[in-house]
Structures are given as structure tokens and as C-alpha cells.
N, C-alpha and C positions, 0 to 999 in steps of 0.2 A: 504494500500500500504506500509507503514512505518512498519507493520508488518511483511508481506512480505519479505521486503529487510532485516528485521532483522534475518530472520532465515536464509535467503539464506549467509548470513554474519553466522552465529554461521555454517551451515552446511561446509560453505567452510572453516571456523578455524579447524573443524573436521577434515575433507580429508587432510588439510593442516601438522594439529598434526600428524594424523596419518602417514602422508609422512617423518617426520621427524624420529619419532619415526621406524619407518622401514623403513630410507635414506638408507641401502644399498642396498635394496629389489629395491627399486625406481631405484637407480643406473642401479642395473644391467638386469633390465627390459629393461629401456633405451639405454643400450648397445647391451640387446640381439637383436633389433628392428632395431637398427642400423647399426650392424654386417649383420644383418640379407638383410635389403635393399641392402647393400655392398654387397654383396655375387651375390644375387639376378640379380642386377647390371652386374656386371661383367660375368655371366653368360649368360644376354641378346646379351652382348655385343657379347661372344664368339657364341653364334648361327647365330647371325646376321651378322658374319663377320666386326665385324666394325662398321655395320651401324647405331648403338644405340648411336646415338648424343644427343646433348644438348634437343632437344623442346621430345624427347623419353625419356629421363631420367626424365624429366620433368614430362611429363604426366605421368609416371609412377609413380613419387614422390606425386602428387596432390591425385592421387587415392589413395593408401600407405596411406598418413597421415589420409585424410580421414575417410578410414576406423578403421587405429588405434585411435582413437578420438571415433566411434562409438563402435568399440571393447570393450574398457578402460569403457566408457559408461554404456554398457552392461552388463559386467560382475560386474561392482564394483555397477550396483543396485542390481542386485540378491543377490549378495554379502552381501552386506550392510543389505539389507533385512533380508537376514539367521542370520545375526550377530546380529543381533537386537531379533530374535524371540530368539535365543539361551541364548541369555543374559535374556530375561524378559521385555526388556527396549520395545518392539513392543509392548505389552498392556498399557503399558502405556502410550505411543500415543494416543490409543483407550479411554482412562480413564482424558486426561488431555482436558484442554479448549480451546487447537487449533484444526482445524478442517484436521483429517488425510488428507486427498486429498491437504491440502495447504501444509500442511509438506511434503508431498511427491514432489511436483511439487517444492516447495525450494530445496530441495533436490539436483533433477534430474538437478535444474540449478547450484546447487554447484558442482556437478559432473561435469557437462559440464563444467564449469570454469574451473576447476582443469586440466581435461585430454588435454581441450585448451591448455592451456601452456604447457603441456608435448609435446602436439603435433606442436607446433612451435618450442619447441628447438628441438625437432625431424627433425622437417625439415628445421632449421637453420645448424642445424650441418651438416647434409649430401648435403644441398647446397654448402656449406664454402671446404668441403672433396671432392664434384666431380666436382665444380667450376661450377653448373648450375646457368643460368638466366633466370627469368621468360621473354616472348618474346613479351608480349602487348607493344604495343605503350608507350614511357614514359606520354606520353600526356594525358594517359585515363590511367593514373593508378589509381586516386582515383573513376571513376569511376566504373572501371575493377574491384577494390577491393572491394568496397560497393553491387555493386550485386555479386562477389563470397561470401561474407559472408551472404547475402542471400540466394542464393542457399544452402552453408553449414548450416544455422540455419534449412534450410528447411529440409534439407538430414539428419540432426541429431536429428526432432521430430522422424521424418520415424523410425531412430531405436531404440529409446526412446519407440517409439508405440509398436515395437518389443519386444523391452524389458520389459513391463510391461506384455504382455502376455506371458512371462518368467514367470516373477516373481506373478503372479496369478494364474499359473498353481504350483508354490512353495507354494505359502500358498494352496492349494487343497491338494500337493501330496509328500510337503516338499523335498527331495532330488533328485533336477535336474541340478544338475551341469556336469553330461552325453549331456544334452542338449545343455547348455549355450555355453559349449566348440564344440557342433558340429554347432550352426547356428553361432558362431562366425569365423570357418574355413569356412561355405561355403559363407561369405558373403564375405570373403576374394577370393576366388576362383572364384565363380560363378556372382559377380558383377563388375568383371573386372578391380579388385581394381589397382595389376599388369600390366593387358593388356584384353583390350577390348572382350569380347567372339566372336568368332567367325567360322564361317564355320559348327555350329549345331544350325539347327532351331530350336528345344526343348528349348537346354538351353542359348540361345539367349529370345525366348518366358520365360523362365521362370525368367531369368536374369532383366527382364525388371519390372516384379512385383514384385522385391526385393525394399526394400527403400532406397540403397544407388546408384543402379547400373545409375539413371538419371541423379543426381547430379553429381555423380562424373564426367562423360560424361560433363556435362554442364561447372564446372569446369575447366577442361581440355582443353576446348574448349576457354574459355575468358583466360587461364593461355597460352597458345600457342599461342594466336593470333587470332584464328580461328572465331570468331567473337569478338565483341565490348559488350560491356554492354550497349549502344542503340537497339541494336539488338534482345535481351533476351527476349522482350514480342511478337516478329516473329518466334521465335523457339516453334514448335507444345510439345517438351522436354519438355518445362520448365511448361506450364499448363500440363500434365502427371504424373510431379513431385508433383505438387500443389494434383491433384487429389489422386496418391500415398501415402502420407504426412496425408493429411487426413481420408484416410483409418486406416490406420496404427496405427496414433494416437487413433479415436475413438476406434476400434477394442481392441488398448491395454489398453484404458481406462475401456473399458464394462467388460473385463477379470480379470483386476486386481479387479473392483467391485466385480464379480461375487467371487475370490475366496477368497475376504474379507468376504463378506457377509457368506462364507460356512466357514474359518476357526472361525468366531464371533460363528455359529452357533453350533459348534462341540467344542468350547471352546480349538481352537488349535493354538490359536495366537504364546503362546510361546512353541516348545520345545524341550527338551532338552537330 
């Protein structure tokens, strides 16, 4: 365990240096996502005549961070990944006395740590900017907050699972970043990150087998009011999520093995 925590501690100084090291890139990522909500926003508002209040801005900001948290996620492991075989430094994960699957999974929690905090100032800032309040009960906020962050840790293996069968189809086929950028648009679109899908049975049906589209729903739903977090084990959602979650994950785990195992076999860990 003491292990463990020690890499996920060196992995997050990594992300961390590297943020520094390329603060204005971070910046203006953060602004573009920003801008970008704002825009978004004010957009809804003019369709709706108006009627894009406070618990809509809302739901649409809970979705939003969400998926940018899983975005951020996604791409900076494929990422990471590539960066790694490019340099050489990915065999010698293979070569050294930690066991890769444990580096990786510190890793993926170093990741998540990091794009966390991008994604709370993301959604501190634009609360602060359009003056939203979250609408649960003051009474059940600790509650209300312990199972959203459940549900989020749940919603963010989902695309962690995702993203390993990313990044195991990279070590097969090496240059997939055609990909990472396309399932990263439709998770934003198609899971109703913005606004709920609706009025097409297809992709409603296929929205549903994505691994963010439950969670965020579930979210949405304790950040509005709409239910309580006593309520969460009567919602038929929240075991669909669970079922989702695990898919997702094992699926991305068996991919990522399979194209470890083929680039060991082809001796294509690194290159260049």
C-alpha cells in the first residue's frame, strides 16, 4: 500500500511539473473551456427565450465538468503513454521491479487528481461568473456531496475503462490520436454532457451504454434537488451505472493487456 501511494505521489509531482512547466498551455486551456461554457450559456439562454435559469445552468455545468475531468483523463493517458514509448522510458517500466499494471493504475489516479482540481476551478469560476447555486437542501449537503462523489468516482473508472482500450489499441497500432479526439467529442455530445439527449430512440439507446451518460444524469439529479442521497440505492440508474463501470473497466483492462502482450511480442514498446 505504502508503495502504492508513493508512486501515485511521484506520478502526481509529474503532471504537476509538467503543469508548471507548460503554465500557459494550462492557462489557456482553462480559459478556452471557460469561454467556451460562457458562450454555450448564453446561447441556451437565447433559444430558450429566457428560460435557462439557475437549476439549467446548473445541470448543464455538473454535466460540462464532468465530462471535462473525463476528457482531460483520456486524453493525457494516451498521451502520457505515447510520451513514454517515444522517449524509451515505457521499456523500462517493463525492465524495472514495479509491476507495470501498478504503475499504471498510480498513474490513472495521478491523472484523476490533477484534472480534479482543474475541474473544480473550472466550475468555481463559472459558478462565481453566472452567480449559480447548487439547489439540494442545505441540510443534506454532506450527504448530497458524499454520494455525488461516488457517483463521479464511478463515472470516471467508466472512462478510464474507455481509455485504456484507447490506449491498447496505441500500443497495437501506435498513432491514434484520430480516435482519442473523436470518442472524446462524442462523449461530449452524445452523453448529454450539455443537455440530456432526447427525442431519438437510437441515440438515447446508445447514449445510455456510454460510461458517462448515467452518472452524469445521477449527478444532476442530487445537484438540483431532484432527489436526496437516501434515495440513490431506489434509483434502477444508479445499479446500471455500477453494471456500466464494470464493463468498461474490465473490457479496458483485457485491451490494454492484450496490446501489451502484442507490442512485448513485436518488441515495439518504444518508438520512435
Amino acid at each position: 500500500m505504502i508503495k502504492v501511494i508513493r508512486i501515485v505521489i511521484a506520478e502526481l509531482r509529474r503532471e504537476l511539473l509538467r503543469a508548471r512547466a507548460y503554465w500557459l498551455e494550462v492557462v489557456a486551456d482553462q480559459l478556452l473551456f471557460t469561454l467556451g461554457f460562457l458562450l454555450l450559456s448564453g446561447l441556451f439562454y437565447l433559444v430558450t427565450e429566457g428560460e435557462y435559469g439557475n437549476l439549467a445552468r446548473l445541470a448543464s455545468l455538473v454535466g460540462f465538468v464532468i465530462w471535462r475531468v473525463a476528457d482531460g483523463c483520456i486524453l493525457r493517458t494516451v498521451e502520457g503513454l505515447s510520451d513514454d514509448a517515444q522517449a524509451g522510458t515505457l521499456e523500462q517500466i517493463w525492465l524495472s521491479g514495479v509491476s507495470p499494471q501498478l504503475v499504471l493504475l498510480a498513474r490513472s489516479a495521478a491523472i484523476l487528481l490533477y484534472h480534479c482540481m482543474r475541474g473544480v476551478l473550472l466550475a468555481v469560476v463559472i459558478m462565481l461568473l453566472l452567480q449559480i447555486t447548487p439547489a439540494f437542501p442545505p441540510g443534506m449537503a454532506v450527504g448530497t456531496i458524499a454520494a455525488g462523489l461516488l457517483i463521479f468516482l464511478l463515472t470516471q473508472v467508466g472512462a478510464f475503462g474507455l481509455s485504456y482500450v484507447i490506449a491498447g489499441l496505441h500500443l497495437a497500432y501506435k498513432n491514434v490520436a484520430a480516435l482519442t479526439l473523436a470518442v472524446s467529442t462524442a462523449l461530449l455530445f452524445l452523453s448529454g454532457a450539455l443537455a440530456p439527449v432526447e427525442g431519438a430512440p437510437v441515440l438515447i439507446a446508445l447514449s445510455r451504454a456510454l460510461p458517462l451518460t448515467l452518472g452524469i444524469a445521477l449527478s444532476r439529479q442530487l445537484a438540483t434537488g431532484e432527489i436526496v442521497w437516501s434515495q440513490l440505492g431506489q434509483q434502477p440508474d444508479f445499479y446500471w451505472l455500477l453494471v456500466i463501470t464494470a464493463v468498461y473497466g474490465l473490457l479496458g483492462w483485457q485491451v490494454m493487456e492484450w496490446g501489451q502482450r502484442l507490442a512485448r511480442r513485436d518488441g515495439s514498446l518504444a518508438h520512435y
